[in-house]
C-alpha positions as CSV (number, residue, x, y, z in Angstrom):
1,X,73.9,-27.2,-215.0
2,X,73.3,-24.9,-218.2
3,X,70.1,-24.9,-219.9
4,X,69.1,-24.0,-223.7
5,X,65.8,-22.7,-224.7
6,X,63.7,-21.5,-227.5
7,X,63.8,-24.7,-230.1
8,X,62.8,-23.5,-233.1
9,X,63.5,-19.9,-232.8
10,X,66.6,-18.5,-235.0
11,X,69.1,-18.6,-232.2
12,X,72.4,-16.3,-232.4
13,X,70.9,-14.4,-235.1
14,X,70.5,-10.7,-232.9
15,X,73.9,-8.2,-232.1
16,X,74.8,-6.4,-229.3
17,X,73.9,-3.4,-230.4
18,X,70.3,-4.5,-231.5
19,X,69.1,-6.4,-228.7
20,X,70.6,-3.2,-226.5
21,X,68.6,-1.0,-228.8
22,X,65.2,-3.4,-228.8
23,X,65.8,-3.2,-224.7
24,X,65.8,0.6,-224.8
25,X,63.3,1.1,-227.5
26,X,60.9,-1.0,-225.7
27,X,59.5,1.8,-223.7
28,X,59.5,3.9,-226.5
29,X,61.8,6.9,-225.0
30,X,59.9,10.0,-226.8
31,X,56.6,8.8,-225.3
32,X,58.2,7.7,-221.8
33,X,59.9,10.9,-221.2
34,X,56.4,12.7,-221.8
35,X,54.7,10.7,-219.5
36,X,56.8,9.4,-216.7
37,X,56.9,12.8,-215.0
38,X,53.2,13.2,-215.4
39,X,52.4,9.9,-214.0
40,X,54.7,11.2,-210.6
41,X,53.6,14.7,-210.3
42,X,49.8,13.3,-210.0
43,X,50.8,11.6,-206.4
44,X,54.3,13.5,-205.9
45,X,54.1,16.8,-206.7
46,X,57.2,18.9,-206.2
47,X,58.8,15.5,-204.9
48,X,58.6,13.7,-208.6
49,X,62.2,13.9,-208.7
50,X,63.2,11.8,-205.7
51,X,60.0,9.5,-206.9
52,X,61.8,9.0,-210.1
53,X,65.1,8.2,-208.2
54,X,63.9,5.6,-206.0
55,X,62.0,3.8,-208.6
56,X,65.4,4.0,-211.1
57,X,67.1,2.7,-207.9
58,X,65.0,0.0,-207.1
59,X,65.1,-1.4,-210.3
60,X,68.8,-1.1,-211.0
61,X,69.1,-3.1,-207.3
62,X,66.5,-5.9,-208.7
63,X,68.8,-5.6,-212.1
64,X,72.2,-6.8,-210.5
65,X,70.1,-10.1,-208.8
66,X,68.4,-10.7,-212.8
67,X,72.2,-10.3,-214.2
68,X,73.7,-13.0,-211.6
69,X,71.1,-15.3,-213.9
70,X,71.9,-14.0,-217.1
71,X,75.3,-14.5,-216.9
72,X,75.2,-18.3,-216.0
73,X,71.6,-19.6,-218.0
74,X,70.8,-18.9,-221.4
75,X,66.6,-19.3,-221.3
76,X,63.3,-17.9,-223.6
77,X,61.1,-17.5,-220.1
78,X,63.2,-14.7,-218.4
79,X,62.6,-14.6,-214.9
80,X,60.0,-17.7,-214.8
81,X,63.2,-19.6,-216.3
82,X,65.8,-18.6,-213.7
83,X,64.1,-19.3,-210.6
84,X,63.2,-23.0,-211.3
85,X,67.4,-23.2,-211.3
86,X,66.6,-22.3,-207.3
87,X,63.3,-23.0,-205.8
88,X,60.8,-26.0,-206.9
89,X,57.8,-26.0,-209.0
90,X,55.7,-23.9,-206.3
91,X,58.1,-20.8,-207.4
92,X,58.2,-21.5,-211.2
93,X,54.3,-21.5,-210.9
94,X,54.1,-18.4,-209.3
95,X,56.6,-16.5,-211.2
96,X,54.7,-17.7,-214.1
97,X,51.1,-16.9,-212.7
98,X,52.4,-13.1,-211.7
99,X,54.2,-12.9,-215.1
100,X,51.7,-13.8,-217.2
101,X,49.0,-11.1,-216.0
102,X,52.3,-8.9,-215.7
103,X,52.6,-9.1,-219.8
104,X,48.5,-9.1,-220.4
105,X,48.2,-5.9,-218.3
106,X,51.4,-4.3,-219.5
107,X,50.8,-5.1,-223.1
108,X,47.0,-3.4,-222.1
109,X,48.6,-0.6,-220.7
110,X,51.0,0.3,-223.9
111,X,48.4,-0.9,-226.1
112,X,45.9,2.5,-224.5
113,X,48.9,5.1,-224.3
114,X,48.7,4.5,-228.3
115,X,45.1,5.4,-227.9
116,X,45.6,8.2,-225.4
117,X,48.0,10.1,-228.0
118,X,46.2,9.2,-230.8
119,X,42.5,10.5,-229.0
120,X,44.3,13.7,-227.9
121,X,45.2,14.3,-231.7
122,X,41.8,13.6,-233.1
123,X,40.6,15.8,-230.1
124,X,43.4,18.7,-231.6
125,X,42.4,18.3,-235.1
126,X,38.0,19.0,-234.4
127,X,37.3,15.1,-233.3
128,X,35.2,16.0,-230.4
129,X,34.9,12.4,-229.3
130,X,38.5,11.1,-229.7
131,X,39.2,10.6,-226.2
132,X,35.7,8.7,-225.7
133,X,35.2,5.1,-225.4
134,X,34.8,3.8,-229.2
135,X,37.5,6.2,-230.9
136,X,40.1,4.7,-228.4
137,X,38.6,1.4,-228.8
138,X,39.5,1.6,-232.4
139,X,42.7,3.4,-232.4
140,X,43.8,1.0,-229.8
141,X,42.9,-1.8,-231.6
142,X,44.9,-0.9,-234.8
143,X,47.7,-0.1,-233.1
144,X,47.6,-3.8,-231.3
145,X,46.8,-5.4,-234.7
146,X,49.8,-3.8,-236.5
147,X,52.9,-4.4,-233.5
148,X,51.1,-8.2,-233.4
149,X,51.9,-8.5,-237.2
150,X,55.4,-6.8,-237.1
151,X,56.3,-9.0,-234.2
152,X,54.9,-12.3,-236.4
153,X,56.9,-11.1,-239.3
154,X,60.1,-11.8,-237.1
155,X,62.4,-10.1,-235.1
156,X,64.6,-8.2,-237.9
157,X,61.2,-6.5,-238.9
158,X,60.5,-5.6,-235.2
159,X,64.0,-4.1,-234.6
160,X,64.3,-2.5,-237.3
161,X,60.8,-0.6,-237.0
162,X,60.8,0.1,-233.1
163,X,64.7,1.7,-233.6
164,X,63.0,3.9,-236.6
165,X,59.9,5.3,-235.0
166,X,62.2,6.2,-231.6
167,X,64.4,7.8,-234.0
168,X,62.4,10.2,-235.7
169,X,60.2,11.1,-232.7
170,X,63.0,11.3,-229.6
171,X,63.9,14.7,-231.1
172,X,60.4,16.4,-230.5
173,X,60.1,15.1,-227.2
174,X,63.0,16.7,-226.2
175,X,62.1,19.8,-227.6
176,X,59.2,20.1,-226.0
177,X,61.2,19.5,-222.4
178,X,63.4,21.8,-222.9
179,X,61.5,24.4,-224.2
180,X,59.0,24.5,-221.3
181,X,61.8,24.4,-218.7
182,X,62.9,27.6,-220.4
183,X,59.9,29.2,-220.3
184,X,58.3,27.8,-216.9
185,X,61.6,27.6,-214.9
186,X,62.6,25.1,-212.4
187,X,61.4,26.0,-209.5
188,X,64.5,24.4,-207.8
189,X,64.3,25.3,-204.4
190,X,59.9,23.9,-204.5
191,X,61.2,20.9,-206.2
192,X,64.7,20.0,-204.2
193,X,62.5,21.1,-200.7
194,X,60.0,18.7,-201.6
195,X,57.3,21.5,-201.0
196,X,54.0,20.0,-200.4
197,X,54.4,16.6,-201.2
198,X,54.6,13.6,-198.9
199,X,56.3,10.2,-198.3
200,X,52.9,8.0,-199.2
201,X,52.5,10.1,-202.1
202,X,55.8,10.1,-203.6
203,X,55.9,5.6,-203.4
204,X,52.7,5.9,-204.6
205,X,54.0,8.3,-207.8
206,X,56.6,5.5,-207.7
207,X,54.0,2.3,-207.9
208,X,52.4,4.3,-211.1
209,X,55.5,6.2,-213.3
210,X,57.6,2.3,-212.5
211,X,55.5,1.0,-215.5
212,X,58.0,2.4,-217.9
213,X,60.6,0.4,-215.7
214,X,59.0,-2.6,-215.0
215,X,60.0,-5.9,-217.2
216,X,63.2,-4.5,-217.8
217,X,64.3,-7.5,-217.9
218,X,62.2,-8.8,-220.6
219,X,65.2,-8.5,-223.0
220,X,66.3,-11.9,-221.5
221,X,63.5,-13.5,-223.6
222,X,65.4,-13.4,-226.5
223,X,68.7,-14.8,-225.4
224,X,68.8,-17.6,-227.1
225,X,68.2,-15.7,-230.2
226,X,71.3,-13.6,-229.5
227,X,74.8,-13.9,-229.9
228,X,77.3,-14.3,-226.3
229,X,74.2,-14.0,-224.8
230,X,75.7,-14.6,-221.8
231,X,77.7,-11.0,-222.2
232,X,75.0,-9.3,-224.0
233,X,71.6,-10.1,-222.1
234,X,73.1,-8.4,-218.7
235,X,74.4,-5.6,-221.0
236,X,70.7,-5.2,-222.5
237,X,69.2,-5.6,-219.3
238,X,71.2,-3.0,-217.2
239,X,70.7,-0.7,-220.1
240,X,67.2,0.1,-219.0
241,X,67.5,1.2,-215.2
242,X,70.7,3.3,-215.8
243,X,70.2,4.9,-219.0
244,X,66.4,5.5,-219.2
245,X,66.4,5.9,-215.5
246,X,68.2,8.9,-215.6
247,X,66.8,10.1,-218.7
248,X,63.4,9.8,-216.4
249,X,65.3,11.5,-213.3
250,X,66.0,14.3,-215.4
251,X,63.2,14.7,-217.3
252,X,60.8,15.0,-214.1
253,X,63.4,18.0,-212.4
254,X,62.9,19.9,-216.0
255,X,58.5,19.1,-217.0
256,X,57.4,18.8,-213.1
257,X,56.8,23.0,-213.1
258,X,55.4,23.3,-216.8
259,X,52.7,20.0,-215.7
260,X,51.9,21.5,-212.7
261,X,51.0,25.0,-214.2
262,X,49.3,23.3,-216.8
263,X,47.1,21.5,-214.6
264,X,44.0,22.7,-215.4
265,X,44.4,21.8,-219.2
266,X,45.5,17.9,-218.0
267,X,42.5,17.4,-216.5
268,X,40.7,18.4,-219.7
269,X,42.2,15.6,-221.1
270,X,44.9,16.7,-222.7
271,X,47.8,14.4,-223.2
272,X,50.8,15.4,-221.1
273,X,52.7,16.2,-224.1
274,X,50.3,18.3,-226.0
275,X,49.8,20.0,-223.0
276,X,53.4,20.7,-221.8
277,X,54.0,21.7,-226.1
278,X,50.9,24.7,-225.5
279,X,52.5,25.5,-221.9
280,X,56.0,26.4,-223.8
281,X,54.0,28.8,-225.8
282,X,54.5,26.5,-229.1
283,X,51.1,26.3,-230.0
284,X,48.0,24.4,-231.0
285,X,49.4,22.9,-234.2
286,X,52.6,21.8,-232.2
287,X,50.7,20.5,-229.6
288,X,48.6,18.7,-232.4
289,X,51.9,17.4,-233.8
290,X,53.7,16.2,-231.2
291,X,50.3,13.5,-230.3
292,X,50.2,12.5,-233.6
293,X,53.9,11.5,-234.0
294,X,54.3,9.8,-230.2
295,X,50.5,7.9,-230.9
296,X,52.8,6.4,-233.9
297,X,55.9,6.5,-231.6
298,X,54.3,3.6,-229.3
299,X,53.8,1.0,-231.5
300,X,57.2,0.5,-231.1
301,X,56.6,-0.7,-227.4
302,X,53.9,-2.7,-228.4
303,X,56.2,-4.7,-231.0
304,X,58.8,-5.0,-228.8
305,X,56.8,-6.2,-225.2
306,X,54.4,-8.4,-227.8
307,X,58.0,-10.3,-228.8
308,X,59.3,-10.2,-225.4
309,X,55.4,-11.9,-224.1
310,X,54.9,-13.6,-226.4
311,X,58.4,-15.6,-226.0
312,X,57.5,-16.1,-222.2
313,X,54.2,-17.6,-223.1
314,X,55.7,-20.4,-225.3
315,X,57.7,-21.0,-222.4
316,X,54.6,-21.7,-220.1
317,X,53.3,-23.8,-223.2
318,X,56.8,-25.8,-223.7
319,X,56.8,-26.4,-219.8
320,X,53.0,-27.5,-219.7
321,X,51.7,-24.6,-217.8
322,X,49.9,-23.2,-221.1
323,X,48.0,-25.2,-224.4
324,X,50.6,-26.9,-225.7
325,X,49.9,-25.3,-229.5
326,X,51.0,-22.3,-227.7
327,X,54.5,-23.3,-228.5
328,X,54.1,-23.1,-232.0
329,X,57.2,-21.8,-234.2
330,X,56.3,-20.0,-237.3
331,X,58.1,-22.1,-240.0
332,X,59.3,-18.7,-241.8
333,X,59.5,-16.2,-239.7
334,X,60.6,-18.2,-236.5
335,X,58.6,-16.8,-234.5
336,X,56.2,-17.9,-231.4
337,X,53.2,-17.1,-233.8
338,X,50.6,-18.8,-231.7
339,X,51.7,-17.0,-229.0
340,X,51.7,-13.7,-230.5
341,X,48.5,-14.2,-232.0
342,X,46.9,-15.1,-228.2
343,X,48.1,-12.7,-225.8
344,X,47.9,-9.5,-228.5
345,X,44.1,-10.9,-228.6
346,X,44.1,-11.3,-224.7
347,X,45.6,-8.1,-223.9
348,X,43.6,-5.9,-226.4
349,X,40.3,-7.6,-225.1
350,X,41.0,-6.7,-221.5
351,X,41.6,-3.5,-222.1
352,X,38.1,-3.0,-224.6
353,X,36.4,-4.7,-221.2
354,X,37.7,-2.0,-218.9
355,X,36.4,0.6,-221.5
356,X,33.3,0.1,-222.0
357,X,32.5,-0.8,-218.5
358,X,34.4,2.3,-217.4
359,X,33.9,4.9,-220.3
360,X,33.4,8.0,-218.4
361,X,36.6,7.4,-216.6
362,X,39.5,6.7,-219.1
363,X,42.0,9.4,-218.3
364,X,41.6,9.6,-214.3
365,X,40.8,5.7,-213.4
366,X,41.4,3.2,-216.5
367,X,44.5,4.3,-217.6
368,X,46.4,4.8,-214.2
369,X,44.9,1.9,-212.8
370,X,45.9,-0.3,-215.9
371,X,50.0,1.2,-215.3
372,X,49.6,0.6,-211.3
373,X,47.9,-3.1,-211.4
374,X,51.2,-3.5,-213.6
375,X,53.6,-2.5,-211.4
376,X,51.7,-4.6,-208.4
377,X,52.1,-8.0,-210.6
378,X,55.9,-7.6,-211.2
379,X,56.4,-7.3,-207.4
380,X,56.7,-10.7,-206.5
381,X,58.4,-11.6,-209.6
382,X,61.5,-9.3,-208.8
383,X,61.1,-10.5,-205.1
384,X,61.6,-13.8,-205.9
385,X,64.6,-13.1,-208.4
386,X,66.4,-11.0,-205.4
387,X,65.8,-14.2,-203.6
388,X,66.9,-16.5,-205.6
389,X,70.0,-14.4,-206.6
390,X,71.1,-14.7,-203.2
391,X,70.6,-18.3,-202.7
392,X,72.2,-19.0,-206.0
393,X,75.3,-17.1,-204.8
394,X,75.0,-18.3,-201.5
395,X,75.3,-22.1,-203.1
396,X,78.3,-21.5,-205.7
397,X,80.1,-19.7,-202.8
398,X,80.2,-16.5,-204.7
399,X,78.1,-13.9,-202.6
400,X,79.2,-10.7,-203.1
401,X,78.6,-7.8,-200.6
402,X,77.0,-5.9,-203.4
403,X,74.8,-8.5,-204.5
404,X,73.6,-9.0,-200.9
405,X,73.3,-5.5,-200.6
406,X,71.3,-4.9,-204.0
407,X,69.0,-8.0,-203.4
408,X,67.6,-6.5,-200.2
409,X,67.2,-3.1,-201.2
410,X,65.6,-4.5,-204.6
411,X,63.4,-6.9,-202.7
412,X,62.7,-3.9,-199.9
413,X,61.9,-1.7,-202.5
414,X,59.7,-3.9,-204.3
415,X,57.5,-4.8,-201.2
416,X,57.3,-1.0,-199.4
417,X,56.0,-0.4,-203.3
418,X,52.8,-2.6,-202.2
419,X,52.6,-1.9,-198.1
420,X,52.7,1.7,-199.0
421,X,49.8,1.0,-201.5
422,X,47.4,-0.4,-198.7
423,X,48.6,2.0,-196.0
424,X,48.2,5.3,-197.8
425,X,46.0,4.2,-200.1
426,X,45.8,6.1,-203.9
427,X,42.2,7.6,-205.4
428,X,39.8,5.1,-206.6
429,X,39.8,3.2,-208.8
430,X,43.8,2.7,-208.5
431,X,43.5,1.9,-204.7
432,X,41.7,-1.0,-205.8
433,X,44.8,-2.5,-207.6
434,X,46.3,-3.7,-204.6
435,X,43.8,-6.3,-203.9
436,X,43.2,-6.8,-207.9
437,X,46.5,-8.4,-208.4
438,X,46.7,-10.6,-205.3
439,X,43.8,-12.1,-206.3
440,X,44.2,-12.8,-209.6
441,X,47.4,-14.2,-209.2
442,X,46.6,-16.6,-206.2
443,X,43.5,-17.7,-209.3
444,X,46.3,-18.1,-211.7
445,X,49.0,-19.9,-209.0
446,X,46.3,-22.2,-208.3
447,X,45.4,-23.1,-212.0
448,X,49.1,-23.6,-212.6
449,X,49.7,-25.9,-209.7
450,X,46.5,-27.9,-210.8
451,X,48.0,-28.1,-214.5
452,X,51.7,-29.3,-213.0
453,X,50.1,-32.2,-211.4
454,X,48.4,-33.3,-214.0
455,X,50.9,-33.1,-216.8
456,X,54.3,-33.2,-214.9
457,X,56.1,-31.9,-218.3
458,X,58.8,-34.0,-219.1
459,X,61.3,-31.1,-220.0
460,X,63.3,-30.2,-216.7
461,X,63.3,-26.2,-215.4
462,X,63.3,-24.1,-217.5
């Protein structure tokens, strides 16, 4: 039985190409490519690289079991959506309790990377404090304020700026990579021996760099707003593990022996970029550049994951998990402006919280814990899916070998994520993150389960 979301919303107005190009654009590519390998080499070392292929290769496995549910169910909730075709309520409650942290931290997350590039340029330009607590209180708080009203002016506007600011920044990003694997080297035979680095530390390089992976699948949020959606949402979706995967993968092999001979200037709290840029020998005012144009660069994640949340949380309104007048349709733009307006505010507020309770510690405990505690929420969601993908199949009579074969590893992967987390445990504050998101979301499962008794929405899965 096929389903239909997202009444209201202007449905088969987005291409092919641009709901492809939103998917990609979402992790904003020139600031992704300058921080992925960082966020590995802290726990990996020399073994970033095979890091950055296990966490492309998990999510690609966890992408074929989403794609068996884009193909056959058109739906504004993504993976909250699918499974209720599957499992009961329980499952649709906790995909939606994981989720919706998933989006509030992740949204968080992006929201402080603006504010990390946008301190290290003040910091570049004579702004002593720009890395403290209230500059990137402030910078971050602009940056959430102006994807929030891009994404409430609609999605043409969002497209359109997100595809512009990758554009025109993309180039210097890659500049700077190649230009400090030409003047630090490769160190291939370190890097391809895995010199110094071990198992524990490369997953746990994994459970921090797989937040510019993770909700890959968000895309599927706006299928009912595409055309063939049914063709194009797996397209969109796959686009993100393959492509940006091994732009990651190859990324790490050629920044991994510029960041780790520019340690000493990371831990002054230099962005990863700005440092790399200085490492390559193109200077301060390069350096100074290059934060400047990827602080701008990253509000084009924040439009596109605000869109992408934002479209989940109506869901959870429409199905009675949320406030109802969270389902509110903009009667211009057609979008979910309620829900824009509450989870930009809820995000933004929980990351000021962790700031000033934590503002000596921004750089080496807020920020990585805010892109782990990510990762850790998404687990059972892509669990589930792999699941569900399976049983799906298993019911139609159309289990393939290589979905079997995809949903464990994906599911496998997802979980030795986590167990690796609490057996070779990261540096505080990030080892905390484990037990962080279990709780929260066994707080939020419960809520939910309370909220389906009592008003047993009339609408069927969604």
């Amino acid at each position: 039985m096929e389903h239909h979301e997202g009444d209201g919303l202007e449905t088969g107005h987005l291409s092919r190409v641009q709901i492809v190009a939103l998917a990609l654009v979402s992790y904003t590519p020139a600031v992704a490519l300058a921080t992925v390998p960082f966020l590995l080499v802290v726990g990996a070392g020399n073994g970033s690289w095979f890091g950055a292929l296990i966490g492309a290769a998990a999510i690609g496995c966890v992408g074929v079991a989403v794609v068996t549910f884009a193909r056959r169910y058109v739906v504004t909730g993504t993976l909250y959506s699918y499974i209720a075709h599957v499992f009961g309520p329980w499952a649709r409650a906790l995909m939606g309790a994981a989720l919706l942290l998933g989006y509030v931290a992740l949204i968080a997350g992006v929201s402080m990377t603006s504010g990390v590039f946008a301190g290290s340029f003040l910091v570049s330009i004579g702004v002593e404090p720009g890395l403290d607590a209230g500059p990137l209180a402030l910078t971050t708080t602009v940056a959430m304020v102006l994807a929030a009203a891009l994404a409430y002016r609609g999605l043409d506007t969002s497209v359109r700026t997100a595809v512009v600011l990758t554009v025109i920044t993309l180039p210097i990003t890659l500049f700077v990579t190649i230009a400090v694997a030409t003047s630090t080297g490769l160190a291939l035979p370190a890097q391809l021996g895995l010199d110094g680095s071990t198992f524990g530390g490369i997953v746990n390089g994994v459970a921090a760099a797989a937040v510019f992976l993770v909700a890959f699948e968000s895309s599927a949020a706006l299928a009912a707003e595409t055309r063939n959606p049914k063709r194009n949402v797996p397209l969109a979706v796959m686009s993100v593990p393959i492509v940006l995967g091994g732009c990651y993968l190859l990324a790490t092999f050629l920044q991994v022996p510029g960041l780790m001979a520019a340690s000493d200037a990371l831990a002054s709290g230099m962005s990863p970029a700005a440092a790399l840029a200085q490492q390559a020998g193109l200077g301060a005012g390069f350096a100074m550049v290059t934060d400047g144009a990827l602080a701008v660069a990253n509000v084009a994640s924040l439009i596109a994951f605000v869109n992408y949340g934002s479209r989940f949380v109506a869901t959870l309104a429409t199905d009675g998990l949320a406030p109802r007048w969270l389902a509110k349709v903009h009667p211009r733009h057609r979008s979910p402006s309620a829900a824009i307006i509450a989870l930009s505010a809820v995000a933004q507020a929980v990351l000021l919280v962790l700031v000033l309770v934590w503002p000596e510690e921004l750089l080496t405990g807020v920020f990585p814990s805010i892109s782990t505690l990510t990762v850790y929420l998404w687990l059972i969601p892509y669990v589930l899916i792999c699941v569900g993908a399976v049983v799906l199949a298993v019911r139609e009579r159309k289990l393939t070998p290589t979905l079997a074969v995809c949903a464990l590893l994906g599911a496998a992967g997802m979980v030795w994520v986590y167990v690796n987390a609490l057996l070779n445990p990261p540096p505080a504050p990030v080892d905390a993150m484990a037990v962080v998101s279990a709780v929260a979301i066994v707080l939020v499962f419960a809520l939910f389960l309370a909220r389906e008794r009592i008003s047993r929405p009339s609408v069927d899965a969604r």
